[in-house]
C-alpha positions as CSV (number, residue, x, y, z in Angstrom):
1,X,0.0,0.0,0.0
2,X,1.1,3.3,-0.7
3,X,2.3,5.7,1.7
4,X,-0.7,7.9,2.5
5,X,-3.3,5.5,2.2
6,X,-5.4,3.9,4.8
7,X,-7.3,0.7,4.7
8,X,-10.5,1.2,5.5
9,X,-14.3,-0.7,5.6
10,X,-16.8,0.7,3.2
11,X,-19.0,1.2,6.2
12,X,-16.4,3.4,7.3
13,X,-17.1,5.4,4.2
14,X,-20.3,5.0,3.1
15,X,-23.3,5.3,6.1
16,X,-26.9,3.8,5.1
17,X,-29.2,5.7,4.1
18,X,-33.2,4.9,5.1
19,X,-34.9,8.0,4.6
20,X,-38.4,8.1,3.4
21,X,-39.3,11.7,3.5
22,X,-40.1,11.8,0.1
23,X,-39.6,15.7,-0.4
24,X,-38.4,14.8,-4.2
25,X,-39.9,12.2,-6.0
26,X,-38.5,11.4,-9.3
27,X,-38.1,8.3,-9.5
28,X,-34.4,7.3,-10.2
29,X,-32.9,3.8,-11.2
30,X,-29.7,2.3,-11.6
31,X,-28.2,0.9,-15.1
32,X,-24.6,-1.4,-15.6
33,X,-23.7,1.3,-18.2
34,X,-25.2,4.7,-16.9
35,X,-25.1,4.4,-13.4
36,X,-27.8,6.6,-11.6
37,X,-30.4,7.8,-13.7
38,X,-34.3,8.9,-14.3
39,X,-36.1,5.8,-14.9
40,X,-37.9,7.6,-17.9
41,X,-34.4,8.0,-19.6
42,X,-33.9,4.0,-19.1
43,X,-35.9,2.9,-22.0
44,X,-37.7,0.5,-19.7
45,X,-41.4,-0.1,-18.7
46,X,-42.0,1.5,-15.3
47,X,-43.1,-1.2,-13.2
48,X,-42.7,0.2,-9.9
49,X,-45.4,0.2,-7.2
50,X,-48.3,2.8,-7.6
51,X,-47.7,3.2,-3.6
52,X,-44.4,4.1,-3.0
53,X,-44.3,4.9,0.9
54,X,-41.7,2.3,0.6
55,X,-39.5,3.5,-1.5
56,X,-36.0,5.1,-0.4
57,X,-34.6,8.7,-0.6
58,X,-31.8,9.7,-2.4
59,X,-29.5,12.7,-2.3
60,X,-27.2,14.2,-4.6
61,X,-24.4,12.3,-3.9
62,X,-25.3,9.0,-2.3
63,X,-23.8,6.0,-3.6
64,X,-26.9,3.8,-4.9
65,X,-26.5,-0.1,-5.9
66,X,-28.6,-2.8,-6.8
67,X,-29.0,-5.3,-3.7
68,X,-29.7,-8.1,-6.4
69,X,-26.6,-7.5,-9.1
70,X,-24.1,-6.0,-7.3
71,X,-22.4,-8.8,-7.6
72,X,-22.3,-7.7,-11.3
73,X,-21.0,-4.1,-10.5
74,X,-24.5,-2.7,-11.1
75,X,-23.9,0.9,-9.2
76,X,-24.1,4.6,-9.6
77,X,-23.2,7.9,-8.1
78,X,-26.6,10.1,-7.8
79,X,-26.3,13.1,-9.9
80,X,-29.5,14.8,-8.1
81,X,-32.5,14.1,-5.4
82,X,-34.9,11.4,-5.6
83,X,-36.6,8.0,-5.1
84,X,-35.4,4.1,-5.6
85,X,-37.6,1.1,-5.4
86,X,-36.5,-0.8,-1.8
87,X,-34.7,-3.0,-4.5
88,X,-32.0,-1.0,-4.2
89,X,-29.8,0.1,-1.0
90,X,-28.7,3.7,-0.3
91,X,-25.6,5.0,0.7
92,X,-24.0,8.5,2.1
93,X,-20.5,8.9,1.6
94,X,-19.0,10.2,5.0
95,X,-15.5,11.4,6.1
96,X,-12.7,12.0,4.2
97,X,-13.9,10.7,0.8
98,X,-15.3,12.1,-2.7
99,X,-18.3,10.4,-4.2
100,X,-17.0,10.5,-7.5
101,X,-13.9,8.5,-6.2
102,X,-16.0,5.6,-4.7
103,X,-18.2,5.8,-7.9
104,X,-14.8,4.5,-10.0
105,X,-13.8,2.6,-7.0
106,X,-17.0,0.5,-6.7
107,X,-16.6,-0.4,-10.2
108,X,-13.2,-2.2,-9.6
109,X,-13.5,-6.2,-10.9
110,X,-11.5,-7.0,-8.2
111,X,-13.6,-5.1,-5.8
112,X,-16.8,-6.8,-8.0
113,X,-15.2,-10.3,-7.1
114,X,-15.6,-9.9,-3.5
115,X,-19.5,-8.3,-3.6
116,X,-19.8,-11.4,-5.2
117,X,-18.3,-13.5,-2.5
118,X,-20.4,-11.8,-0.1
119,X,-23.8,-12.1,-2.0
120,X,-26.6,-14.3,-0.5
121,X,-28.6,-16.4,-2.2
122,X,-29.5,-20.1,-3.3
123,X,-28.9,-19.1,-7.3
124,X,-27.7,-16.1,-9.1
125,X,-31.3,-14.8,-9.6
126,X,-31.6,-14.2,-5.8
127,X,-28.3,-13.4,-5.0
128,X,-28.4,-9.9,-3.1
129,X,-25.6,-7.9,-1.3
130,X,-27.3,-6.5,1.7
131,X,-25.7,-3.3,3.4
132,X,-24.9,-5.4,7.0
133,X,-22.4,-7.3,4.4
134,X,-21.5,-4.7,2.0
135,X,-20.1,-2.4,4.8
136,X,-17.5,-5.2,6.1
137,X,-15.3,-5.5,2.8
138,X,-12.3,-3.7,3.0
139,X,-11.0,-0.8,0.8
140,X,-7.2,0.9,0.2
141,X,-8.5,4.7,0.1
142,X,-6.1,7.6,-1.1
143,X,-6.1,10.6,0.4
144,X,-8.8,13.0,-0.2
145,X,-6.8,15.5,-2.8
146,X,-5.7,12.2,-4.6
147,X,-8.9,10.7,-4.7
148,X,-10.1,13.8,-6.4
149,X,-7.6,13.9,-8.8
150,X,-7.9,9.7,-9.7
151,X,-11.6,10.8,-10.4
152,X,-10.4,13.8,-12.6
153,X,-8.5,11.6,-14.7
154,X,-10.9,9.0,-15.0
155,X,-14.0,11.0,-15.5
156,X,-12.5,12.6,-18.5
157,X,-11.7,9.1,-19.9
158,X,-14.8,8.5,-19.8
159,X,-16.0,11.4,-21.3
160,X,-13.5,10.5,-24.4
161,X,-16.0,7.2,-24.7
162,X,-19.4,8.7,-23.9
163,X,-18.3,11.1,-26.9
164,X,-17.5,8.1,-28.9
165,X,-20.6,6.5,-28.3
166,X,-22.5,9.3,-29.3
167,X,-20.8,9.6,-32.2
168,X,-21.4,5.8,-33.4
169,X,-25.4,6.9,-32.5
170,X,-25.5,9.4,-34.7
171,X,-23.6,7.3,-37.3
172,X,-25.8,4.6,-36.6
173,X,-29.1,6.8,-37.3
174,X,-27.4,8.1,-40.3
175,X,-26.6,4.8,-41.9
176,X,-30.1,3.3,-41.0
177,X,-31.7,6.3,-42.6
178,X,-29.5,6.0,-45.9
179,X,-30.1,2.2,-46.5
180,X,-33.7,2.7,-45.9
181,X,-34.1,5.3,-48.3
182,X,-31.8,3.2,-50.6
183,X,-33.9,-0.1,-50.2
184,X,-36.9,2.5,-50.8
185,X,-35.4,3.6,-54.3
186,X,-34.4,0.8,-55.6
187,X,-37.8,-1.3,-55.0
188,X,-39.5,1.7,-56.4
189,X,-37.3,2.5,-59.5
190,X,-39.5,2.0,-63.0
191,X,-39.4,-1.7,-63.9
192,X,-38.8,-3.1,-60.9
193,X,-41.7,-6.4,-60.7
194,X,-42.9,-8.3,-57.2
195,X,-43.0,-11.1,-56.4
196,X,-43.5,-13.4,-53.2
197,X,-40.4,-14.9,-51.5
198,X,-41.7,-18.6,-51.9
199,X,-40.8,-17.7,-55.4
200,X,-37.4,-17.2,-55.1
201,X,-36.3,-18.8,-52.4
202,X,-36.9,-21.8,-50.2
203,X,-37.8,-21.1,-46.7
204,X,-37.5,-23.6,-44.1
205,X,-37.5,-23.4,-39.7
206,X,-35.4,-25.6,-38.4
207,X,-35.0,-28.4,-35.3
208,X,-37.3,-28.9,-32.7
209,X,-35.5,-28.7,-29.2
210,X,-36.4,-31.0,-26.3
211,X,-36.7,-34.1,-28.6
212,X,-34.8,-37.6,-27.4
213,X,-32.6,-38.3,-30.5
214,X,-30.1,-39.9,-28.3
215,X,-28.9,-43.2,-29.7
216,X,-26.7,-44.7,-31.7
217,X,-28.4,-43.4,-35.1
218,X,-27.7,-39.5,-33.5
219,X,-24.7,-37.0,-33.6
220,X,-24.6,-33.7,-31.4
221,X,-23.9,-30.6,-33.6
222,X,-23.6,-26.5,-33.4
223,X,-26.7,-25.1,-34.0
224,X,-27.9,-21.1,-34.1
225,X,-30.8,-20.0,-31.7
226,X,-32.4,-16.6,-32.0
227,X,-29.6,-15.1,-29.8
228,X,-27.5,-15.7,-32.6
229,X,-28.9,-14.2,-35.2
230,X,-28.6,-10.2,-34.4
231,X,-29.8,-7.4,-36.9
232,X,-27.8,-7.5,-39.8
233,X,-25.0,-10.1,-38.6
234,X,-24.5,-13.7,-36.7
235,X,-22.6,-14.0,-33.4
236,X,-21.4,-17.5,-32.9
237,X,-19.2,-16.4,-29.6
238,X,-22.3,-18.1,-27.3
239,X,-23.2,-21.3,-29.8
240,X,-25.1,-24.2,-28.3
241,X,-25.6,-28.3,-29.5
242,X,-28.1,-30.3,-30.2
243,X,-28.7,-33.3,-30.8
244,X,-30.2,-34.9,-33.7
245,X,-30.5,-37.8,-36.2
246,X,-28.0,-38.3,-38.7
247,X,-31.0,-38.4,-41.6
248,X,-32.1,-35.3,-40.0
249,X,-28.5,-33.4,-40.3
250,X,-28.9,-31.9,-43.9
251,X,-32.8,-31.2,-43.6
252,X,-31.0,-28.8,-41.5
253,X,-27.8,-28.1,-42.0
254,X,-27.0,-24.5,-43.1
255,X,-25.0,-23.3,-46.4
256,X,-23.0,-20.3,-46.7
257,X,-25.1,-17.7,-47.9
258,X,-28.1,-18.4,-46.4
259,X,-30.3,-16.0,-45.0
260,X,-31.1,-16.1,-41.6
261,X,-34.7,-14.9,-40.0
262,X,-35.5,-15.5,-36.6
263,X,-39.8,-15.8,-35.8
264,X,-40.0,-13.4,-33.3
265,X,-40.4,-13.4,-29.6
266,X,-39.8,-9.9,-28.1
267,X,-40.6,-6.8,-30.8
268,X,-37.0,-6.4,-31.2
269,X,-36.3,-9.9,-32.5
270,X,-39.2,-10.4,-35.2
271,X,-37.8,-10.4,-38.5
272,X,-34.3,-10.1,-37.3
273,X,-31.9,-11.0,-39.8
274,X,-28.4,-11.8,-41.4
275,X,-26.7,-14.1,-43.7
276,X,-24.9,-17.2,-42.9
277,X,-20.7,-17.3,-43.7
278,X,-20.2,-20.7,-43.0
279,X,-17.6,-20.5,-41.0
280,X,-19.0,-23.3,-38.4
281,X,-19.6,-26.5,-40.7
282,X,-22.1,-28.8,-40.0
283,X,-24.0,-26.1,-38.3
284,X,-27.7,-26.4,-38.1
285,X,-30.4,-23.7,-36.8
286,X,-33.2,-24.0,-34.0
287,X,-37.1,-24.5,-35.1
288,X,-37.2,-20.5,-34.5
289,X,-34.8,-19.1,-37.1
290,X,-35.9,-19.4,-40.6
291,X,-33.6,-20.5,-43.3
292,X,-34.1,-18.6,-45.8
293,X,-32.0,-20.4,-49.0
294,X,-32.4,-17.5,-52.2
295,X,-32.2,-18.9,-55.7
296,X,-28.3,-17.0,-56.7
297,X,-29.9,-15.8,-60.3
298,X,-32.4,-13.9,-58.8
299,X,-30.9,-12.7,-55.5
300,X,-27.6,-11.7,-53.9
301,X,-28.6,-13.1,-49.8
302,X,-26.7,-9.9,-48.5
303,X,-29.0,-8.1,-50.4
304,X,-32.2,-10.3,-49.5
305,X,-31.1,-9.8,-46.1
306,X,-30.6,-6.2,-46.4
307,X,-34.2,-5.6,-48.0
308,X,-36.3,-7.5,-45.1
309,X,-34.6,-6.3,-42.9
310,X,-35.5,-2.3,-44.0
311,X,-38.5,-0.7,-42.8
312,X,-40.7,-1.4,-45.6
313,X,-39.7,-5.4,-45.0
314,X,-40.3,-5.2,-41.5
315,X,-43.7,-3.6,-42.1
316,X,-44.5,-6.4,-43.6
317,X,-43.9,-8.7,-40.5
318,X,-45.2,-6.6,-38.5
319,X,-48.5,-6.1,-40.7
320,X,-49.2,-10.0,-40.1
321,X,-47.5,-11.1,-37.0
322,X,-49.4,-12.6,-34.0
323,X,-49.0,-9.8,-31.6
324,X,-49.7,-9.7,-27.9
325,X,-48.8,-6.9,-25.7
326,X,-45.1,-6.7,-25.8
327,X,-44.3,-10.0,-27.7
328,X,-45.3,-10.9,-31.4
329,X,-44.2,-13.9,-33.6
330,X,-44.7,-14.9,-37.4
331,X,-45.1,-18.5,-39.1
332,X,-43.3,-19.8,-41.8
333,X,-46.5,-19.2,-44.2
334,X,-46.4,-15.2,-43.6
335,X,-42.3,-15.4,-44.3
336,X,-43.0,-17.6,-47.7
337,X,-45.8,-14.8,-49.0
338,X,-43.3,-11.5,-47.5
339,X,-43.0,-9.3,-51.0
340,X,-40.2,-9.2,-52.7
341,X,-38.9,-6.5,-55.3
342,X,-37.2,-8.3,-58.3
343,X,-34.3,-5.8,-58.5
344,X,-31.5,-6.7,-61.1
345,X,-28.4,-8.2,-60.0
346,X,-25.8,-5.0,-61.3
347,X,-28.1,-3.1,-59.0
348,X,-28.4,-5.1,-56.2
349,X,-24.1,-5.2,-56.1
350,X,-24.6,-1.1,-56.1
351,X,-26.7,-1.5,-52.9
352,X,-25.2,-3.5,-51.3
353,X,-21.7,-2.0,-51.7
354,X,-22.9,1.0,-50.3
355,X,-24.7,-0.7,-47.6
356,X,-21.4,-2.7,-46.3
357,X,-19.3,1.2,-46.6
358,X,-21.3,2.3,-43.9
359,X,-20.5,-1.0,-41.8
360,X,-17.1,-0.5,-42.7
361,X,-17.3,2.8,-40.8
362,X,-19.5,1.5,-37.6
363,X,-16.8,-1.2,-37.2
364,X,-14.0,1.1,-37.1
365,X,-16.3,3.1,-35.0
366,X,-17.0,0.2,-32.7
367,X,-13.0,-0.6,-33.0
368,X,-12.0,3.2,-31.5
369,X,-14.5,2.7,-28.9
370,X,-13.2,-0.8,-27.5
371,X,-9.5,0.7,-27.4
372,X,-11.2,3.6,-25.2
373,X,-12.7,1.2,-22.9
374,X,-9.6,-0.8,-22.6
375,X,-7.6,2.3,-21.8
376,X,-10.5,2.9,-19.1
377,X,-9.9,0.0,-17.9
378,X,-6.2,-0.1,-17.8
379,X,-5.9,3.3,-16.3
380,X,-8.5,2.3,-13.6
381,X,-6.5,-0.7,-12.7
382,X,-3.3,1.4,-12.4
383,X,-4.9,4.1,-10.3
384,X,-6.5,2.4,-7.8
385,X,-4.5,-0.1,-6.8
386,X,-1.8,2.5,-6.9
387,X,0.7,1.3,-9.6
388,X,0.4,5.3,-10.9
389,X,1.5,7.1,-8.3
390,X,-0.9,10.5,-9.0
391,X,1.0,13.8,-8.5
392,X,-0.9,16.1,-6.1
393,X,-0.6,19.8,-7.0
394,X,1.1,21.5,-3.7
């Protein structure tokens, strides 16, 4: 430990909080990525209680985590007054300490590791780090003028990838906009004939989990799930087996090139799409994910792809999907009759170039952004553990 620095409990720095004088009450909630914020700038359904009596204060300030994943890190630094559901626990820094500091410090993996270790719980869905636990763990704390000046640096890293981020948002919006209005063009231009995607291409779901093909006539082989298939590519860096019967393997057995479309589920997963590169073989797909297998003369599958997944091939699905509140789903029978412009293949190629330049950029993009978040995370490491000693203006 460095000269200068004290080892200390977090309940020697951070008090609890149980206040329920409810003098503010926005209602606040804590993110993995933003920390502390309104729950109407989360993006998610407000599900809190209509009574809120309950509910904790929270000051400007306080040091806010949630009881149930902060064995994941999930924490935040309260940027003004408000409420939190009891879900949460509430801290006040006290003594010699800046919030900002402990914000950084309580994102630590190493520090992460042992909320885990002290998290109660059967299974990791009711694991919880309660305060009486929490406050025991031990901390290496600077002093005060360094801690400031660790947070300094740190917060203006950051700042360098919030920046970034935004700048791959706007990109993003910019790109959607442009192939949309690209797809729109082309499927308008003069000439241009429908058709209905049975036509060109055969479309097929694929194996049935929770089947017994175990046996001697069965092999056990990769196979894509929804979560694979993401809008406009396929991750394979989570891929599952199944097992199946060797007759069954090239009823569903994927090709390179073909187009992937998964039914549906939540309203960001109908229609979601990308094509196949093969680079897993045998590889088959779940009952879920269409394989959608385009006839080469007539279609390029990147631009197939490309196409249903723009807004006017998404209306589409959503036009005839089964729909409940929050969930919808189509059959293999709506994906066979989707419309389909018959666009020639010199045109096609022009798309589709232009569609994979702006992909080009948003990798790169994403590329400038992980080296941010490594030097983050680097610079983090050094800082509070002390490898950098910090120079404190006299």
């Amino acid at each position: 430990m460095r000269d200068g620095w004290e080892r200390v409990a977090l309940g020697d720095v951070l008090r609890l909080r149980s206040e329920r004088r409810h003098s503010v009450t926005t209602l606040l909630s804590v993110t993995a990525d933003r920390g502390v914020i309104r729950q109407s700038e989360s993006g998610r359904r407000d599900s809190s209680s209509a009574d809120k009596s309950l509910y904790w204060d929270v000051h400007s300030g306080d040091v806010v985590y949630n009881t149930m994943r902060m064995w994941q890190g999930v924490s935040g630094i309260a940027g003004e007054e408000g409420i939190v559901s009891p879900a949460y626990t509430v801290c006040e820094p006290v003594g010699e300490v800046s919030d900002r500091f402990l914000g950084w410090l309580l994102q630590d993996p190493k520090l992460v590791v042992k909320f885990l270790n002290r998290s109660q719980g059967l299974v990791s869905d009711t694991w919880n780090l309660k305060y009486s636990e929490f406050k025991k763990i031990e901390i290496d704390l600077p002093p005060l003028s360094t801690q400031r000046l660790m947070a300094e640096v740190l917060d203006e890293v950051d700042a360098q990838v919030q920046r970034a981020l935004a700048r791959r948002g706007k990109m993003a919006v910019v790109a959607a906009a442009a192939t949309a209005e690209l797809m729109r063009s082309t499927s308008e231009a003069t000439g241009v004939e429908w058709t209905v995607l049975e036509k060109v291409a055969d479309i097929s779901a694929g194996v049935t989990l929770g089947n017994d093909e175990s046996g001697d006539g069965a092999v056990s082989l990769p196979y894509l799930r929804v979560a694979n298939v993401q809008e406009g590519h396929i991750d394979t860096a989570d891929i599952k087996s199944v097992t199946v019967r060797i007759s069954d393997v090239e009823r569903f057995r994927l090709a390179k090139g073909d187009v992937l479309l998964t039914e549906g589920g939540d309203l960001d997963k109908l229609g979601r799409g990308g094509v196949w590169d093969g680079r897993i073989d045998p590889c088959l797909h779940q009952n879920h994910v269409f394989k959608v297998r385009c006839q080469t003369a007539v279609y390029r599958p990147d631009f197939l792809a490309s196409y249903l997944a723009s807004p006017r091939g998404k209306s589409y699905f959503l036009s005839v999907a089964k729909q409940t509140t929050n969930l919808a789903s189509i059959n293999s029978s709506q994906v066979k009759k989707a419309p389909v412009p018959i666009v020639p293949l010199v045109e096609q190629e022009r798309v589709v170039s232009s569609v994979a330049e702006w992909k080009s950029q948003l990798a790169n993009a994403d590329k400038d952004i992980d080296k941010l978040r490594l030097l983050r995370s680097a610079l983090m490491d050094d800082l509070l553990t002390g490898k950098i000693c910090v120079p404190v203006p006299a």
